[in-house]
C-alpha positions in Angstrom: 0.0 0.0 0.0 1.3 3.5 -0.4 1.8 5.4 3.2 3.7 8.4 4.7 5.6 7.4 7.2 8.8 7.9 9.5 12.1 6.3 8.8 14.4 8.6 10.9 13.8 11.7 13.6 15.3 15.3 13.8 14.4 18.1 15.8 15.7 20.4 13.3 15.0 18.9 10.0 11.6 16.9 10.6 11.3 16.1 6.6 14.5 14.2 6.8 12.6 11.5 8.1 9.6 11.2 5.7 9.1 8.8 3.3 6.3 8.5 0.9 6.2 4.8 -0.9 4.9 1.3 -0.8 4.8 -0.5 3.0 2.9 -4.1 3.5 -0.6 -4.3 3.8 -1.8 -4.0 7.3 -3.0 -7.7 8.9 -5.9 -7.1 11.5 -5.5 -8.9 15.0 -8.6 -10.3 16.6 -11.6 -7.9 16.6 -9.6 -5.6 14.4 -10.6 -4.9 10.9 -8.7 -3.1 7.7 -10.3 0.1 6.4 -9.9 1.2 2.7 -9.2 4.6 3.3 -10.5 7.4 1.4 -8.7 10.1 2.6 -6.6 10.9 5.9 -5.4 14.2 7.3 -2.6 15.7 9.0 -1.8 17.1 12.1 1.1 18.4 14.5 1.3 15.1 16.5 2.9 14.2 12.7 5.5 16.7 12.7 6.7 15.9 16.2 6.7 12.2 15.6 9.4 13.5 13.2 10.8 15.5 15.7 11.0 12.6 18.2 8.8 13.4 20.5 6.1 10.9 21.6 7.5 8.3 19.2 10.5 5.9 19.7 12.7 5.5 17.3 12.8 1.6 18.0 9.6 1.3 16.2 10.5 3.1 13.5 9.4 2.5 10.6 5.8 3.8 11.5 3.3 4.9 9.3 2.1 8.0 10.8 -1.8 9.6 10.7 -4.4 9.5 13.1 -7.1 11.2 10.8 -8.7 8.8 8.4 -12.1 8.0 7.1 -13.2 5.1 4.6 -14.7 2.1 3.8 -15.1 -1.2 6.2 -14.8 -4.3 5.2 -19.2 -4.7 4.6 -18.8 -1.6 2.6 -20.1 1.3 5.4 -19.1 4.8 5.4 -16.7 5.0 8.6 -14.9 7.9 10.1 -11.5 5.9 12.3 -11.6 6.8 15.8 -7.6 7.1 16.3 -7.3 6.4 20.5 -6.3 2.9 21.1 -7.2 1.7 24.9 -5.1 -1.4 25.9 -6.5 -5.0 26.1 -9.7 -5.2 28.8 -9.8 -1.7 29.1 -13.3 -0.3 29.9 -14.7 3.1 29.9 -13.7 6.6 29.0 -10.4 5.1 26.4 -8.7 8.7 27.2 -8.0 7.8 31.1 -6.5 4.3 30.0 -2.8 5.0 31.1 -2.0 2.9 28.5 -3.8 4.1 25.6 -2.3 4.9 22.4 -3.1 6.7 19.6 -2.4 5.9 16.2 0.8 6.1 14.7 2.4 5.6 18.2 2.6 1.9 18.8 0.4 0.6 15.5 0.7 2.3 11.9 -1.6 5.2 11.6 -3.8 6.5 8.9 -1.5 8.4 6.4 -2.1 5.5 4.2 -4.5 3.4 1.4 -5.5 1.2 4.3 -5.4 1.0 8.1 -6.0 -1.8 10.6 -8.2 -0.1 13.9 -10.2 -1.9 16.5 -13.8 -2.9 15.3 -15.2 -0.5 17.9 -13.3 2.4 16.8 -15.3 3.0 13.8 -17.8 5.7 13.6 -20.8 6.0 10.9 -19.7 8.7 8.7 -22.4 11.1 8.0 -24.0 10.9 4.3 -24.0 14.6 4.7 -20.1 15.0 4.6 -17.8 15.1 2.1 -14.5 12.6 2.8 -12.6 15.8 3.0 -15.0 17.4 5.3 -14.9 14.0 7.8 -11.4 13.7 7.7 -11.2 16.6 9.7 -12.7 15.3 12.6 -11.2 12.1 14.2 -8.3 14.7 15.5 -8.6 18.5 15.8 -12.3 18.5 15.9 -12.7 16.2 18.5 -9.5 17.5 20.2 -12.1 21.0 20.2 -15.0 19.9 21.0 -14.1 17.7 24.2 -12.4 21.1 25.2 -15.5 22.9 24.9 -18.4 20.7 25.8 -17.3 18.0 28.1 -14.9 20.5 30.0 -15.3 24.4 29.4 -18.4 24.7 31.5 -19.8 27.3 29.7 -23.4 28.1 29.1 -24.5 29.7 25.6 -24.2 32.8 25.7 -20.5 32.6 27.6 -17.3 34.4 26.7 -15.1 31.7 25.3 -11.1 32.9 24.3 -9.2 31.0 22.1 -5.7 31.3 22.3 -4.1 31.9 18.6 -6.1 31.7 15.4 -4.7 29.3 13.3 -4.4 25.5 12.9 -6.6 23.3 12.9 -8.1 23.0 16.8 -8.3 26.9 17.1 -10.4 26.7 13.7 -12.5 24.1 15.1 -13.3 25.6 18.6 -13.9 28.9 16.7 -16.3 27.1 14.3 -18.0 24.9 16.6 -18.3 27.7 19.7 -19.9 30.2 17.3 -22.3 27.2 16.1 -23.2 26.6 19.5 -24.0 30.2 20.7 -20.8 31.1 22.9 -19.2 34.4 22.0 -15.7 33.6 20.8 -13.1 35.5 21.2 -9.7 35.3 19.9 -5.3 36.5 20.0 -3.6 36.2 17.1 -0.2 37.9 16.3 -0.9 37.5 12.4 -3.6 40.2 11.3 -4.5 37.9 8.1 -5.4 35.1 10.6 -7.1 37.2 12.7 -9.2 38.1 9.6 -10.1 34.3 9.3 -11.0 34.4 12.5 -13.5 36.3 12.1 -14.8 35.4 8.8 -15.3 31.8 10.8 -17.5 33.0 13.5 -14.7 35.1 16.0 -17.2 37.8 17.6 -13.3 39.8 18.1 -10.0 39.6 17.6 -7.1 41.1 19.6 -3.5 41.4 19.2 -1.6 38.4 21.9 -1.3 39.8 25.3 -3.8 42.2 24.8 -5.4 43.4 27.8 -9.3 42.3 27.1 -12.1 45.1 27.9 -13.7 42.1 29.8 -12.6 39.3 31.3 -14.2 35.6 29.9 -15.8 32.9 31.4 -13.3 30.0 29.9 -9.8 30.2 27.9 -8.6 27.6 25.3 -5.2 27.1 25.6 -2.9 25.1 23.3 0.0 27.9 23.1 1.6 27.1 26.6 4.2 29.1 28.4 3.5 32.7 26.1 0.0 33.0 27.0 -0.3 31.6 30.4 0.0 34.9 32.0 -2.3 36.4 29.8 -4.6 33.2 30.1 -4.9 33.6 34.1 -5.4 37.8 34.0 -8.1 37.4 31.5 -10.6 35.1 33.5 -13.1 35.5 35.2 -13.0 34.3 39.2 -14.6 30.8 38.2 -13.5 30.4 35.3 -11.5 27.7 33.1 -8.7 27.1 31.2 -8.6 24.2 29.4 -5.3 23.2 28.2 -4.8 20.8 25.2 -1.3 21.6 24.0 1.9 23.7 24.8 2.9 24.5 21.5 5.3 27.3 22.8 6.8 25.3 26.3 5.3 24.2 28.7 7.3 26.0 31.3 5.9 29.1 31.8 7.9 32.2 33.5 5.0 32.5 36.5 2.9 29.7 37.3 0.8 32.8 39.0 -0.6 30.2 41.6 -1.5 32.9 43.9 -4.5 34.3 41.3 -5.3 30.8 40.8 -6.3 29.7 43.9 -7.6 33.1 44.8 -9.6 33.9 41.9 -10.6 29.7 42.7 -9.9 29.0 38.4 -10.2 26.1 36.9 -7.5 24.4 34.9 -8.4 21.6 33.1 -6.2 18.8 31.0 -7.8 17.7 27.4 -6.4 15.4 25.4 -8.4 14.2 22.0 -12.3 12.4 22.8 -14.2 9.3 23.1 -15.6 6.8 20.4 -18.8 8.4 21.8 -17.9 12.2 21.4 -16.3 11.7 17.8 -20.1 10.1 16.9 -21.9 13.2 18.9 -19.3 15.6 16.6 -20.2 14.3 13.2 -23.9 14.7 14.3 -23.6 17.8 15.2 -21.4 19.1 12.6 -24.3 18.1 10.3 -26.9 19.4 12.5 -25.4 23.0 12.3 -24.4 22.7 8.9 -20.6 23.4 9.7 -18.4 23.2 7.3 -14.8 22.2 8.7 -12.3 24.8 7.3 -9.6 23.0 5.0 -6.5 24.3 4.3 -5.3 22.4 1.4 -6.0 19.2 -0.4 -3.2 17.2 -1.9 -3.1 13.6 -3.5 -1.5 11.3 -0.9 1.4 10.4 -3.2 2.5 14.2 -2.7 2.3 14.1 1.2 5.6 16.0 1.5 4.0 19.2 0.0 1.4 19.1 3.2 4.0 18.7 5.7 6.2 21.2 4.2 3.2 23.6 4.5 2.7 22.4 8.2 6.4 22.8 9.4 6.7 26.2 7.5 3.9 27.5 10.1 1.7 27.9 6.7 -1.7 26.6 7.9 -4.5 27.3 8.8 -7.4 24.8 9.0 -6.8 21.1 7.8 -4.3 19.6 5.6 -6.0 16.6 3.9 -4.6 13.7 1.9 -6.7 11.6 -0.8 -6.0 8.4 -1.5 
């Protein structure tokens, strides 16, 4: 099968690694099935696999992806849930402590076929496009666990997002604005701030900007440059719900005191259930979202997509066809 996948690691020249060509046809384990994948999209989790981070290099060569949606073996529509609990596991599969996704122990989705647990396959909407799925399994559940399992916000809430680009700041600014919060936004690009709002942003301010009100939760992927910020703009009550550390996760004040005084909230998020990623796709219909998508290449030219994604080009989705 063709595949994009990772033959070597470097912090400094992630593309080194990447190889686009021929690997063996997945074989499924017991109560796994192979999906015929239609098309698969990329996110950061790719680029630092590169990098080295989260991926070992003793199971290199790994086919990376953990967005992907096809067909099953009886010929259904399916969108590839990418969290993989361990054997027995029951409940929420995020809590397992020894849950994987995709790409990190078993070959991921950046491919003409995949191999997934039975039970990780979600009906795709008729509604969506394979382009328009794809975006979900990843980002879009990423977002909307941050939002609606976690945020605590009622409609009509103050909701900041924390840079305006990629693809979970897209999502949480599409699917806020779809559910009635008011989303707000930082952004130190002034075209992505435009974006922003043409997606559904109520506002958009510079980062660091000192708010003219303070909001009732905070999205945070950014890490150690907007913690500061993140804990002045809240409200006493309020949440941040933190999903990524794109810029360290070391910040220069853990401003503890305003924490505990102003009694915050800071919450960890990391991707969805089976059972959100089904409640997304439903909803994404229901609203008529339509998930924004950077760029769509054929999968044989993968390397243009990453290129664009470690050149700090994107905004929205990068999807593959197959």
């Amino acid at each position: 099968m063709l595949a994009a996948y990772a033959v070597s690691q470097s912090q400094t020249d992630p593309l080194s690694g990447l190889e686009v060509g021929e690997r063996p046809d997945p074989e499924p384990r017991d109560g796994w099935v192979v999906v015929d994948l239609k098309a698969c999209a990329l996110n950061h989790h790719d680029v630092w696999s590169l990098r080295g981070v989260g991926l070992p290099a003793d199971r290199l060569p790994m086919v990376l992806g953990c967005d992907g949606a096809g067909i099953d073996p009886e010929g259904n529509e399916v969108l590839v849930h990418a969290v993989i609990p361990s054997d027995g596991w029951q409940g929420d599969e995020t809590l397992d402590p020894r849950r994987t996704l995709l790409s990190e122990l078993h070959d991921g989705t950046l491919a003409t076929k995949v191999a997934v647990p039975r039970g990780n396959l979600v009906p795709k909407p008729a509604e969506l496009s394979w382009e328009q799925a794809v975006c979900l399994p990843t980002a879009w559940l990423t977002a909307y666990r941050m939002l609606f399992t976690n945020a605590g916000v009622q409609p009509g809430g103050t909701v900041l997002v924390q840079g305006a680009a990629g693809g979970v700041a897209t999502a949480l600014i599409q699917l806020g604005s779809a559910a009635g919060y008011r989303m707000w936004v930082t952004s130190r690009d002034e075209a992505k701030g435009a974006a922003a709002l043409s997606l559904g942003a109520d506002r958009v301010f510079a980062a660091g900007e000192r708010l003219p009100a303070r909001v009732d939760a905070i999205m945070e992927t950014v890490g150690a440059a907007t913690w500061s910020h993140s804990v002045n703009s809240l409200n006493p009550g309020g949440t941040i719900v933190i999903s990524g550390a794109t810029s360290g996760d070391a910040p220069a004040k853990a401003e503890l005191t305003k924490i505990f005084f102003k009694q915050l909230r800071v919450i960890g998020s990391t991707m969805g259930s089976r059972a959100e990623l089904e409640r997304l796709a439903n909803f994404v219909v229901a609203q008529g979202i339509d998930p924004v998508i950077d760029s769509v290449h054929p999968l044989a030219n993968a390397r243009e997509g990453f290129a664009r994604m470690v050149d700090g080009q994107v905004t929205g989705k990068v999807v593959f066809t197959t």
